[in-house]
C-alpha positions as CSV (number, residue, x, y, z in Angstrom):
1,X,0.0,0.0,0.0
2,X,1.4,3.4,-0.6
3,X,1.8,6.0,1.4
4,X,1.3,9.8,1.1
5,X,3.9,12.1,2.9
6,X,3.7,15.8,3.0
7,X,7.2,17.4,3.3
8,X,7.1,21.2,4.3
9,X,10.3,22.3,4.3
10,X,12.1,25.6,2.6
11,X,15.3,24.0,1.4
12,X,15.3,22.3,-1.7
13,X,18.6,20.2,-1.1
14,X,17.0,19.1,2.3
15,X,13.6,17.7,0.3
16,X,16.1,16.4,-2.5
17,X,17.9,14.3,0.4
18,X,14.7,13.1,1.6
19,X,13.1,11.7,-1.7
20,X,16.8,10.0,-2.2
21,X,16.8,8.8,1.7
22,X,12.9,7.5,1.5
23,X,13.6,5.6,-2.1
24,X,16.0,3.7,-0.1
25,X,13.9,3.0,2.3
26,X,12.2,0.0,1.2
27,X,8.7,1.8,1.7
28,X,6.1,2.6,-1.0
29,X,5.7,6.6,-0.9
30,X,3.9,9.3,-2.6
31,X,5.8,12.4,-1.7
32,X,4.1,16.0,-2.0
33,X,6.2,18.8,-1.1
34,X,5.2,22.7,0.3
35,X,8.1,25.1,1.1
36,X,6.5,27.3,3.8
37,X,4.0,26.6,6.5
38,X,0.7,28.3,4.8
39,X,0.8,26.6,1.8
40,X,1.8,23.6,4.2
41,X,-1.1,23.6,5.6
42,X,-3.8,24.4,3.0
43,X,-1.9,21.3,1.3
44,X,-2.7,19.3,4.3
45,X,-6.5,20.4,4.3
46,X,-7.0,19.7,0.2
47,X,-4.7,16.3,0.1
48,X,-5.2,15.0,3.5
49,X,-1.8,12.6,3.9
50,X,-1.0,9.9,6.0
51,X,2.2,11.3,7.4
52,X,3.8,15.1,7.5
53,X,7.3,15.5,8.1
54,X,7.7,19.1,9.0
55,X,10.3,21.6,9.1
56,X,11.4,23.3,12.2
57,X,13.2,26.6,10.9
58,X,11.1,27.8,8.1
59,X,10.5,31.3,7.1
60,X,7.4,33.2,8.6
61,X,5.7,30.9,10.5
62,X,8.2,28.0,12.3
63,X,7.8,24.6,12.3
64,X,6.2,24.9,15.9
65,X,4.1,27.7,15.1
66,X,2.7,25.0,12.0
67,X,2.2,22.4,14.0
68,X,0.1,24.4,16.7
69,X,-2.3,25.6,13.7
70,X,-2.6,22.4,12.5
71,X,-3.6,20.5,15.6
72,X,-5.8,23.6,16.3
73,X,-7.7,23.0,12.5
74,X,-8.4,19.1,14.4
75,X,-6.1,18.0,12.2
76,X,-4.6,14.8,13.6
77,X,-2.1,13.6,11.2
78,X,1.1,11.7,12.2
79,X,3.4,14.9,11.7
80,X,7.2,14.4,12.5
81,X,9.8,17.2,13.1
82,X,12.7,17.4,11.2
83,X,14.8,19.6,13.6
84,X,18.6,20.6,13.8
85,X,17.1,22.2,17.6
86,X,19.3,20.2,20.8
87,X,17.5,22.1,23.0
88,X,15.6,19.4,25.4
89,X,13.3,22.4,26.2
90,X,12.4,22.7,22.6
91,X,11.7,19.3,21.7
92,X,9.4,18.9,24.8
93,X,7.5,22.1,23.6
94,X,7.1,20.2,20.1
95,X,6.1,16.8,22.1
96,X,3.3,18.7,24.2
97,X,1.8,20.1,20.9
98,X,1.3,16.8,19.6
99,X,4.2,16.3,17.1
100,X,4.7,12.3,16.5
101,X,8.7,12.0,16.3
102,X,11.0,14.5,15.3
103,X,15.1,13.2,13.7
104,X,18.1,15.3,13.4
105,X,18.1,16.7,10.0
106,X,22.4,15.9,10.2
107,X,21.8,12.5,11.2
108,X,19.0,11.4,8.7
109,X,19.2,7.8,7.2
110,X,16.9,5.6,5.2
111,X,16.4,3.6,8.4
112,X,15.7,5.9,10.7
113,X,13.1,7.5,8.1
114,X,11.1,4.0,7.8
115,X,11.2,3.6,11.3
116,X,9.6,6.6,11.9
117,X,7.1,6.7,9.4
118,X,6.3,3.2,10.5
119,X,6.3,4.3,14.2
120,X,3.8,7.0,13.2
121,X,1.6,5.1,11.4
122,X,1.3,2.1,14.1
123,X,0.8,4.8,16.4
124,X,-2.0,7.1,14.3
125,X,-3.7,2.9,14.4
126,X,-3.5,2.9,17.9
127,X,-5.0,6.3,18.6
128,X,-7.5,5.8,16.4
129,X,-8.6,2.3,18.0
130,X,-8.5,4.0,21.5
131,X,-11.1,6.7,20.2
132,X,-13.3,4.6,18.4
133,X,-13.3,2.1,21.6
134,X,-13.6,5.2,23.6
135,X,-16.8,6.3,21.4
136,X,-18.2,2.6,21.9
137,X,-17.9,3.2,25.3
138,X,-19.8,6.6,25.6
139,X,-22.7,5.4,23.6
140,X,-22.6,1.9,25.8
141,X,-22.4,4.4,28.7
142,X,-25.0,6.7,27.4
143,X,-27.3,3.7,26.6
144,X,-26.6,2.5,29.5
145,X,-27.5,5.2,31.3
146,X,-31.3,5.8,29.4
147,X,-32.0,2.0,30.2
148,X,-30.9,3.0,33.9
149,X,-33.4,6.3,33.7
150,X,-35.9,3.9,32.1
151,X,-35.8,1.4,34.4
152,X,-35.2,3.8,37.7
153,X,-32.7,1.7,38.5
154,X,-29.3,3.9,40.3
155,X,-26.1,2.8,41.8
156,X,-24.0,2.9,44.9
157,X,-21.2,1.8,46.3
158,X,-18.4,1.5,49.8
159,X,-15.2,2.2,48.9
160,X,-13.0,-0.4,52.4
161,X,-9.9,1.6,51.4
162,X,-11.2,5.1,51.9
163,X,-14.4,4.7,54.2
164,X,-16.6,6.3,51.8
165,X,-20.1,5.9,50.5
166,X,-21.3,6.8,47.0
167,X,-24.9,7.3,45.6
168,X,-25.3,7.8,41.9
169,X,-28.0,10.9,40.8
170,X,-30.4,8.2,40.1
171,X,-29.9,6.9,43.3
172,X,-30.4,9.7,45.3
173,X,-33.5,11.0,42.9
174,X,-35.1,7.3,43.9
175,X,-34.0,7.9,47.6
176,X,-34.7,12.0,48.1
177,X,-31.3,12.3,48.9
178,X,-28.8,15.4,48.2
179,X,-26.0,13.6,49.8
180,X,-24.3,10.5,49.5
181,X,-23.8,9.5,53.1
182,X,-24.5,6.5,54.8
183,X,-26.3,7.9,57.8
184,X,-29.1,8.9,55.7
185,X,-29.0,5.8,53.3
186,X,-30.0,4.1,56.8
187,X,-32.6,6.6,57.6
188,X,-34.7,5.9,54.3
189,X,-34.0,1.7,55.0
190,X,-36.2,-0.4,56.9
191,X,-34.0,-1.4,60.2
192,X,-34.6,-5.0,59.5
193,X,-33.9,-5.1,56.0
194,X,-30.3,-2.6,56.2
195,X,-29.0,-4.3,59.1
196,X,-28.3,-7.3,56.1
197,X,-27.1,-4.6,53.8
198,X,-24.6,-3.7,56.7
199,X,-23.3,-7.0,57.0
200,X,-21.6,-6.7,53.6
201,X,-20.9,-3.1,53.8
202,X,-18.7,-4.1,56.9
203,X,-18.0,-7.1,55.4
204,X,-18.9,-9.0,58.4
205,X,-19.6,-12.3,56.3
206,X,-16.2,-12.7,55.0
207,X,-17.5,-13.9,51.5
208,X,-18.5,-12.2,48.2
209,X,-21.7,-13.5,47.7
210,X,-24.5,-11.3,46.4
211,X,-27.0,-9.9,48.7
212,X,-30.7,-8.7,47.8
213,X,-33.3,-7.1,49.5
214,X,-36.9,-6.0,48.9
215,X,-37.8,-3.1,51.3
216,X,-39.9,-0.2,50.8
217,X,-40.0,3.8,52.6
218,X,-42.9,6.9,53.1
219,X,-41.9,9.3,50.5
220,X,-42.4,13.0,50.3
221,X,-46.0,12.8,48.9
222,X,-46.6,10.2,51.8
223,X,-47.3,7.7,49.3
224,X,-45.2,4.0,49.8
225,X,-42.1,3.8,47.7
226,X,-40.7,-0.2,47.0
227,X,-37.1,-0.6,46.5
228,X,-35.2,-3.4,45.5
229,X,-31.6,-3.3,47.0
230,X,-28.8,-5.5,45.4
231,X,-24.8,-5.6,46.5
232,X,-21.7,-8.3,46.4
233,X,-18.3,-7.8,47.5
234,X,-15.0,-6.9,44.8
235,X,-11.9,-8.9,45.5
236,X,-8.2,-7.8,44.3
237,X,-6.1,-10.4,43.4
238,X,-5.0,-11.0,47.2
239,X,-8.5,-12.0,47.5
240,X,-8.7,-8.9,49.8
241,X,-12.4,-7.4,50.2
242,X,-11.6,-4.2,48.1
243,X,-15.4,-2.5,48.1
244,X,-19.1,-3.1,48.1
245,X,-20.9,-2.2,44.8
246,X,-24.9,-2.7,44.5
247,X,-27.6,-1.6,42.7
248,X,-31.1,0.5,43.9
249,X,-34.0,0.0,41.7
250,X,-37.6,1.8,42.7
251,X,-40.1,-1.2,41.7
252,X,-43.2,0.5,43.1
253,X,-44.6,-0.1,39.5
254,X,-44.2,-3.3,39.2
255,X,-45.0,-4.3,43.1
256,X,-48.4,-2.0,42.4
257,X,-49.5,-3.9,39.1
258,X,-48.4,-7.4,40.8
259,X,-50.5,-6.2,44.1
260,X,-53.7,-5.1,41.5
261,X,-53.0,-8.2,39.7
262,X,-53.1,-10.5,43.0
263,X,-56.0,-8.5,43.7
264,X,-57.9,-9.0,41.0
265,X,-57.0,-12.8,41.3
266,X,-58.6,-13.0,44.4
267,X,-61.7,-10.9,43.3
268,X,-62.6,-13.4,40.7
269,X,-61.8,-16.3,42.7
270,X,-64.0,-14.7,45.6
271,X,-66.7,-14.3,42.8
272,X,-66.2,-17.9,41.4
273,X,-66.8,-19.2,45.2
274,X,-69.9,-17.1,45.4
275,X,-71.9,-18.3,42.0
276,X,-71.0,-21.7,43.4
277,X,-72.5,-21.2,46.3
278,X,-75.6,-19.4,45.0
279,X,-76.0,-22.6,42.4
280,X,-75.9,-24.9,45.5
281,X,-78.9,-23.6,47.1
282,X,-80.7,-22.8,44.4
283,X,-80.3,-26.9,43.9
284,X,-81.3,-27.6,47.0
285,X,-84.3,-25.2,47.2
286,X,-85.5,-26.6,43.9
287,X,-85.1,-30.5,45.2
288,X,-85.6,-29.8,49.1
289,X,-87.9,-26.8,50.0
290,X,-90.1,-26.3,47.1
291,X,-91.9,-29.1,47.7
292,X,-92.3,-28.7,51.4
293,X,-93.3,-24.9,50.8
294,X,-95.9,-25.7,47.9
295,X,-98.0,-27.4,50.4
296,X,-98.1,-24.3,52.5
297,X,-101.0,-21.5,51.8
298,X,-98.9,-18.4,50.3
299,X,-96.4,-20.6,49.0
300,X,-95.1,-18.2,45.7
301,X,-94.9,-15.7,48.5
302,X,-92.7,-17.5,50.7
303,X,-90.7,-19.0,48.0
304,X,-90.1,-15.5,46.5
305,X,-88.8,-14.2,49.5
306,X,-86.4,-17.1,50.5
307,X,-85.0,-16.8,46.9
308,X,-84.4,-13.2,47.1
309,X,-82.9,-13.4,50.8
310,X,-80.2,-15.9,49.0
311,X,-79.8,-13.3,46.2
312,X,-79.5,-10.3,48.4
313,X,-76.8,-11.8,50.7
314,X,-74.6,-12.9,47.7
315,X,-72.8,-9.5,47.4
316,X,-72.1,-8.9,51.2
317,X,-71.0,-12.5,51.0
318,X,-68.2,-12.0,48.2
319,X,-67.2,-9.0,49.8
320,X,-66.7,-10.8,53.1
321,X,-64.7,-13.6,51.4
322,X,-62.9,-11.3,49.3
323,X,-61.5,-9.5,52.5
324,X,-60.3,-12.5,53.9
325,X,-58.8,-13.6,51.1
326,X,-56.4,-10.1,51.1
327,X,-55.6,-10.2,54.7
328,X,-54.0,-14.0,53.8
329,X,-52.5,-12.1,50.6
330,X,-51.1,-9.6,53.0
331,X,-49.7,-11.7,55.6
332,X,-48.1,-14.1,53.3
């Protein structure tokens, strides 16, 4: 594959030098030439190549002066100094504004020119990896985060090392906290349910085994607010406990439209048990008391009026069997 390299340098013995050095080189190149920095630099804009070796005493703008305008344009091109500068102080200064190499211009050599251009370009491969992985990892985050915001779900941790306590926003939005401190985590926990949570924030089990709770807390509006608390233990590599990180997600959705749904249940079993019962005497007014009432004077009357008292006490009696079905639901 072959390579495009922009050389912006002044001296026309110096570029004539390089083509010779680079033809030695072994390497497949394209060489494009610009003798000060502007033109440099609109060349690198039009012709976008793969590697720059740049100058650092050229007329008007220097070399460094360049390579600042091109890293402010986002320009991120491999660019490597050529430099007769031996001043440490200067090469840093070239470093921190993101030149790729620099070479002695008295010292160049076919080798040391592949090597660098070879350098660069494993390098430009690297950096480019690290910010598409880095990219991956803000959208994963960011996606991550929306699921999180979707499913009200926030996170927290105990740092062993430093003693310290985190809540994530989400966490402290589902808690009505504005601080991350443990005190008042324990304030908005049921005692019962935190003092397990404690035992693995003190590490009091001596294992790493994951620990979940269901608990639930009076929120601002005074309505009931039902959390589901998860947390293990991190090792190191000494199998040392290291931190506590868990999860807080507010289910009071999903523990409303299971209670409705239970309820509901029960209703229609409570109404099933009901028509049962209302078919069993009817039965056994048709087979047992009809007969005995017909012989009676009045008898429609009377049978009209035991009907009816069965009819009227169906309701109160599914209501009654309804209740006692939800104080079991309750309890259990």
């Amino acid at each position: 594959m072959e390579l495009s390299i922009l050389v912006i340098d002044d001296s026309e013995d110096d570029l004539f030098l390089f083509k010779k050095l680079v033809s030695k080189s072994g390497i497949q190149i394209h060489i494009k030439s610009s003798m000060d920095g502007d033109t440099g630099i609109e060349s690198m804009v039009t012709s976008h190549p793969d590697c720059v070796f740049l100058d650092y005493n050229l007329p008007g703008m220097d070399g460094l002066a360049v390579l600042k305008k091109i890293r402010s344009l986002g320009i991120d091109t491999p660019v490597i100094m050529l430099t007769g500068q031996k001043s440490e102080n200067a090469i840093v200064e070239l470093m921190k504004e993101g030149a790729t190499d620099y070479l002695p211009k008295n010292s160049l050599t076919s080798e040391s020119l592949r090597l660098s251009i070879e350098n660069s370009q494993r390098l430009y491969k690297i950096k480019k990896e690290k910010l598409q992985a880095e990219k991956a990892l803000k959208i994963s985050e960011a996606r991550l985060a929306e699921a999180q915001d979707i499913a009200l779900i926030g996170n927290w941790e105990f740092n062993y090392l430093t003693q310290t306590f985190f809540l994530s926003e989400m966490a402290r939005r589902i808690l009505e906290m504005q601080t991350s401190l443990l005190s008042d985590f324990e304030k908005k926990i049921d005692p019962e349910d935190f003092r397990i949570i404690k035992r693995h924030i003190r590490n009091l089990d001596n294992n790493n085994e994951a620990c979940e709770v269901n608990t639930r807390f009076i929120s601002s509006d005074y309505s009931t607010k039902y959390l589901n608390i998860k947390c293990h233990i991190i090792l190191n590599d000494l199998q040392e406990a290291t931190k506590v990180v868990g999860t807080i997600q507010d289910i009071t959705i999903l523990k409303n439209a299971l209670t409705a749904t239970k309820k509901a249940t029960v209703k229609s079993r409570a109404t099933t048990i009901v028509l049962g019962i209302a078919v069993l005497l009817f039965l056994l007014s048709e087979a047992i008391l009809d007969p005995f009432i017909d012989s009676m004077t009045a008898s429609l009357l009377i049978s009209l009026s035991f009907k009816g008292t069965i009819a009227v006490m169906l309701k109160p009696i599914e209501i009654f069997l309804e209740k006692i079905m939800l104080g079991k639901l309750v309890m259990g």
